[in-house]
N, C-alpha and C positions, 0 to 999 in steps of 0.2 A: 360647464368647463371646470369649477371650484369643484364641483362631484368625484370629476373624474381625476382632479390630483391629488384628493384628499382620499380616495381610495386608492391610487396608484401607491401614494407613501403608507398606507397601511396594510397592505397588501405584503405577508413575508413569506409567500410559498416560494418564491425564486430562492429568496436568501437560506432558506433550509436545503435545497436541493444542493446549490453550493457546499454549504457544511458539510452534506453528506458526501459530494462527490470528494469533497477535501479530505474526509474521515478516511474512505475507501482508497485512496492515493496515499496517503501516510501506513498503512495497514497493510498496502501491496509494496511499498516500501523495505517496512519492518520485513514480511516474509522473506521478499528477495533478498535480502541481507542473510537473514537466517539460514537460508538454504545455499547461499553460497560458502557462509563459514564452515556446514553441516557436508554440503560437495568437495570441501576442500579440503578436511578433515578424514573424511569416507576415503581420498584419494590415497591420501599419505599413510592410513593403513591396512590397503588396497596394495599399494607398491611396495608395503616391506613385508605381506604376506608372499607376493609374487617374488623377492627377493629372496625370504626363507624359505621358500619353493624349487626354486633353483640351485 
């Protein structure tokens, strides 16, 4: 039984998957952020070419 909790606490493949999935949620994060400034930006002159179009 001392085996199996003294490898359980040494054992950190869980705790890096966590990192990673932590890394991958802050980085999808960042994008969606980016592409919304990038969408919103695109919009505004989007709408004052279709302005000086008219």
């Amino acid at each position: 039984m001392r085996n199996l909790v003294s490898r359980f606490i040494k054992d950190e493949s869980g705790a890096t998957a966590i990192e990673y999935g932590l890394i991958a949620a802050l980085i999808a994060v960042v994008i969606i952020g980016v592409l919304t400034n990038i969408g919103t930006s695109l919009k505004t002159k989007l709408e004052a070419v279709n302005t000086g179009l008219q």
